[in-house]
C-alpha positions in Angstrom: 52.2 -56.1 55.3 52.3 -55.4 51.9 52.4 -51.5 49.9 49.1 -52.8 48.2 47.6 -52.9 51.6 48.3 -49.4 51.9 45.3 -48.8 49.8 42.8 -50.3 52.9 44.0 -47.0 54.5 41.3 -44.4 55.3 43.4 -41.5 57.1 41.0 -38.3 58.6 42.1 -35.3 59.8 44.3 -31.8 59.1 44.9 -31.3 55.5 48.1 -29.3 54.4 48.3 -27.9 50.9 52.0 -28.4 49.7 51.9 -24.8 48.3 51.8 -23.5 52.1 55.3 -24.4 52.7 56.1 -22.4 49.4 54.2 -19.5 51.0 54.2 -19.1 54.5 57.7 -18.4 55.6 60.6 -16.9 57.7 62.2 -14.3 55.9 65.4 -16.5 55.7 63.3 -18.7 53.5 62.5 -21.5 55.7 59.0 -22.5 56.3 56.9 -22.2 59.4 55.9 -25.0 60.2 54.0 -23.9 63.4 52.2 -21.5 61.6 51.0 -24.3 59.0 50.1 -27.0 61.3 47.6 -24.4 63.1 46.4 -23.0 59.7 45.5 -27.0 58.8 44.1 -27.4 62.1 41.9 -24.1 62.0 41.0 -25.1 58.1 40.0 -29.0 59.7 37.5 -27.5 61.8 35.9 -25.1 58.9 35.5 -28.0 56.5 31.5 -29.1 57.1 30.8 -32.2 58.3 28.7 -34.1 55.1 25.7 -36.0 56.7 21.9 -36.5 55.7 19.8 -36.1 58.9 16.8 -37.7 57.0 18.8 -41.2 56.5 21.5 -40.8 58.6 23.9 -41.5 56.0 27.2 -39.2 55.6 27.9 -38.8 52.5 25.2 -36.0 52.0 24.0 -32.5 53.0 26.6 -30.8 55.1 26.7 -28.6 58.7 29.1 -27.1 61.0 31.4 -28.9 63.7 31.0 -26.0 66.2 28.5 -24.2 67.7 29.1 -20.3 67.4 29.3 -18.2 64.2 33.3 -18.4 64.4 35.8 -20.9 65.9 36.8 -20.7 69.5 40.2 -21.6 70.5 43.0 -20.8 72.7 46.6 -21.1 72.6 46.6 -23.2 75.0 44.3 -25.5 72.9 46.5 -25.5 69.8 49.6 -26.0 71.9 48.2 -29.1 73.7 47.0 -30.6 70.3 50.2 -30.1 68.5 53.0 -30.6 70.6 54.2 -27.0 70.8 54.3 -24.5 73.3 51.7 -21.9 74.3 54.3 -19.6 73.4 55.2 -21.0 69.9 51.3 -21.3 69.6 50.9 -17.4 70.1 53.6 -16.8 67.3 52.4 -19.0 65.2 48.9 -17.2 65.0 50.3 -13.9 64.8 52.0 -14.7 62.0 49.2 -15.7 60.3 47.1 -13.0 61.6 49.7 -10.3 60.2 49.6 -12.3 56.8 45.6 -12.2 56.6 45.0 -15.8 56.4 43.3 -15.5 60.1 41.5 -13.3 61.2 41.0 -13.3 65.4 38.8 -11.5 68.0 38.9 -11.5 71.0 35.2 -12.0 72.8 33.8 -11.7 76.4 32.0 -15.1 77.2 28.9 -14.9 79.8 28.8 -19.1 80.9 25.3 -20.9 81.5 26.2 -20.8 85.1 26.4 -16.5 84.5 30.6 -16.5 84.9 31.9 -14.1 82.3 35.1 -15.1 80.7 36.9 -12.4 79.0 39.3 -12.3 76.3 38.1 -15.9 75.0 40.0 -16.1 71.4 38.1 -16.8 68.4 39.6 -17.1 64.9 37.8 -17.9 61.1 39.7 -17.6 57.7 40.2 -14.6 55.5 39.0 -17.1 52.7 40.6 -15.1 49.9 44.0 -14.5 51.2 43.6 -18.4 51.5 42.7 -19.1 48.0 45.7 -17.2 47.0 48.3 -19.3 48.4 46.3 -22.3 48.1 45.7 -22.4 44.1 48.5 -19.9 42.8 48.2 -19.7 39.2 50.9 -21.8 36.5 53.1 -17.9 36.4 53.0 -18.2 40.1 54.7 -21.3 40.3 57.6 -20.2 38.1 58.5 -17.8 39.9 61.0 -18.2 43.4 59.4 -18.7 46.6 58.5 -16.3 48.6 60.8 -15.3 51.0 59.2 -13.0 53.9 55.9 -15.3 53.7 53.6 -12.5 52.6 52.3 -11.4 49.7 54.5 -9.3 47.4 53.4 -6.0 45.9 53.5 -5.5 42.2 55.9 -3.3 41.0 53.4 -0.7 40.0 52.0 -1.1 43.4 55.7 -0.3 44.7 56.0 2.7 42.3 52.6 3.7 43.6 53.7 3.6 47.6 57.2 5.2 46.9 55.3 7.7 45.0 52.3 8.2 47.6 50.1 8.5 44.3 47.5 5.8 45.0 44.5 7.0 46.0 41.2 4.2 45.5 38.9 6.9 45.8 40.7 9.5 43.4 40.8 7.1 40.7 38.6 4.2 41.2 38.9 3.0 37.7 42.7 3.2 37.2 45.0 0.2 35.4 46.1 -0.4 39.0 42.7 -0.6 41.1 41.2 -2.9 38.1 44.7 -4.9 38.8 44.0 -5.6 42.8 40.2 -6.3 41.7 40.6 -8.7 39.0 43.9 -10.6 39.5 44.1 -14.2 41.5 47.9 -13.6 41.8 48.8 -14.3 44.9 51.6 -11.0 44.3 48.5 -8.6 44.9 48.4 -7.0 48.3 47.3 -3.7 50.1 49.0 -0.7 50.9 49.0 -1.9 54.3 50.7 -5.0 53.3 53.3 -3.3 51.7 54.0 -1.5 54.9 54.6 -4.6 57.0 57.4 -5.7 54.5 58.8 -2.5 55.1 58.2 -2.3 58.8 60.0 -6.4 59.2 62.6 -5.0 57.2 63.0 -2.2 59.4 62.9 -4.3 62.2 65.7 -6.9 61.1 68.0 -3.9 60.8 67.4 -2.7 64.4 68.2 -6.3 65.0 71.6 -5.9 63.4 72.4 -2.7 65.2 71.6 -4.8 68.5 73.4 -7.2 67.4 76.0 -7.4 70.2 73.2 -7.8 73.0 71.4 -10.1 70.9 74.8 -12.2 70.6 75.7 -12.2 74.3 71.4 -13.1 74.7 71.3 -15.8 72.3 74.2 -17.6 74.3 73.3 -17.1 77.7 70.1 -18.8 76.7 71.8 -21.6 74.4 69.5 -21.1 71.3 70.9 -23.4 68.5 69.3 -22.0 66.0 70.1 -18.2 65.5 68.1 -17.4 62.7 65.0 -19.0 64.4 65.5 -17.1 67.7 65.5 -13.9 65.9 62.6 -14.5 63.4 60.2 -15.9 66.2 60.8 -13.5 69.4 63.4 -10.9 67.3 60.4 -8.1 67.5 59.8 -8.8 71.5 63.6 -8.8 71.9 63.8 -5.3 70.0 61.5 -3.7 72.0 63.1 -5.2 75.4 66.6 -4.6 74.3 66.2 -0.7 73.6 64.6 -0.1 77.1 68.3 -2.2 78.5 70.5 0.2 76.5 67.5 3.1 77.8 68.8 2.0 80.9 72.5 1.7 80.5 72.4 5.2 78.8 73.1 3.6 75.2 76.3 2.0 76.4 76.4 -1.2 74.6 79.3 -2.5 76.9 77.6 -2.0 79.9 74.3 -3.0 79.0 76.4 -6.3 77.7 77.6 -6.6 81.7 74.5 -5.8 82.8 72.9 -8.9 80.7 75.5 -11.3 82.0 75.7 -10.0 85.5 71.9 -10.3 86.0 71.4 -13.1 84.1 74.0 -15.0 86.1 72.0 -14.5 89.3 68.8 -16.0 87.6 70.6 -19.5 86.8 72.5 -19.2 90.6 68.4 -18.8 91.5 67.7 -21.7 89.7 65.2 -19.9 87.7 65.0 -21.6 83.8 62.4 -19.5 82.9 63.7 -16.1 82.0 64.4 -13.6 79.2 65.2 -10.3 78.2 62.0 -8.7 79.5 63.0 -10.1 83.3 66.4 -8.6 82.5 65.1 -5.1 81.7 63.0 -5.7 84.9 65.7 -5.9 87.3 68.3 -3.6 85.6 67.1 -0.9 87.8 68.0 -2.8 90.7 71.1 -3.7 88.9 72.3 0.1 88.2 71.8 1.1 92.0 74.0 -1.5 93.4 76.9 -1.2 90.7 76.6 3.0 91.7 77.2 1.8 95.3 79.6 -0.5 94.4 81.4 2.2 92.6 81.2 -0.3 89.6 79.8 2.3 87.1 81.6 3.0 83.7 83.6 6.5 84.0 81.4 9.4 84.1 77.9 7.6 84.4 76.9 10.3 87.7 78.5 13.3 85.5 
């Protein structure tokens, strides 16, 4: 067939904007692609549907493609239709929840048959937070990427945080309020914005100082990507890695063994499923039998 024929093509379906992979990101600079192939998806299903009910014709008058005020959707749905997991699904939304391009709730669901459903996921766009990375103005573009895949302070907005000095109801009419209500630069954020960047960054650096459990983790579950383990479950593994060295009394080394040892036992189990969360579980377990054992580091019992 020839590249003319190309033209005969009439392709329907998720849009991406190319300025998405510029904007939502990990913050080692490489894009998300999970979390843009469910923000296209979510954006498909918010774009009307253009059709005249008078002549039946399509190319007019507009309506909805879903029935209640908001989208419904699970992760289970998103999964399914994109080839991902439930898991990479739920990561994927939170990380466009936590950048304010979706917003979710969480409903409960009475059936026409009376069976309440609870928990049933509905999500609908923060339009403006979209406009921002969709049509970033000519100084945005010369500017480098984003590289924690939210939106940057100003430096007065910095200033202003470090400072604790902003206050929108002390000074509603200051250089800096007229700043976050007039500009379209996708730079402008809120004060709780600001303090995600510094809670990640915060977060990274407990990462480091974890860094030889999260080693030891990261083979014992063959991850070939380092950087994408830690930027997709790093903040789970954070929280499950300070209860282990809770556990094993801060002792890195032991808490190490203790990752191994247990771990071992799962794949002699045959169970592929597990994590650090099942290893925290069973550490308990783990600690009495190396006290029998008499298999404790020196002074453990002191």
């Amino acid at each position: 067939m020839s590249d003319v024929m190309l033209c005969w093509f009439k392709l329907e379906g998720n849009l991406i904007a190319n300025s998405w992979y510029r904007h939502l990101r990990y913050p080692n600079g490489k894009a998300n692609m999970n979390a843009i192939a469910i923000l296209a998806e979510i954006f498909y299903w918010y774009r009307p549907k253009k059709f005249d009910p008078t002549t039946g014709d399509w190319s007019s008058g507009q309506r909805k493609k879903f029935r209640d005020d908001k989208l419904q959707k699970s992760y289970k749905e998103l999964s399914a239709k994109l080839g991902i997991t439930k898991k990479q699904a739920t990561l994927a939304v939170d990380f466009l929840v936590d950048q304010g391009i979706l917003i979710r709730e969480f409903r409960t669901v009475t059936t026409t048959k009376g069976v309440k459903l609870f928990n049933v996921m509905y999500l609908s766009i923060n339009t403006a937070n979209l406009e921002k990375i969709t049509y970033p103005t000519l100084e945005t573009k010369r500017v480098k990427p984003l590289q924690v895949g939210i939106l940057q302070p100003s430096k007065e907005q910095k200033d202003a945080v470090d400072s604790d000095t902003y206050s929108q109801s002390s000074s509603p009419q200051s250089s800096l309020s007229k700043e976050i209500a007039n500009s379209n630069s996708p730079q402008v954020v809120t004060l709780s914005q600001a303090d995600k960047i510094a809670d990640r960054e915060a977060k990274v650096r407990t990462l480091q100082s974890l860094s030889p459990i999260l080693e030891t983790y990261i083979r014992r579950k063959g991850y070939a990507d380092d950087d994408t383990f830690i930027f997709d479950e790093g903040w789970r593994f954070v929280r499950a890695a300070k209860r282990l060295l809770k556990y094993c009394r801060k002792d890195k080394v032991f808490a190490r063994k203790a990752l191994n040892d247990i771990a071992s036992s799962f794949v002699r189990r045959g169970w592929s499923d597990w994590n650090l969360e099942t290893i925290v579980k069973n550490t308990p377990d783990y600690i009495t039998e190396c006290r029998r054992n008499g298999h404790l580091p020196p002074g453990w019992d002191k």
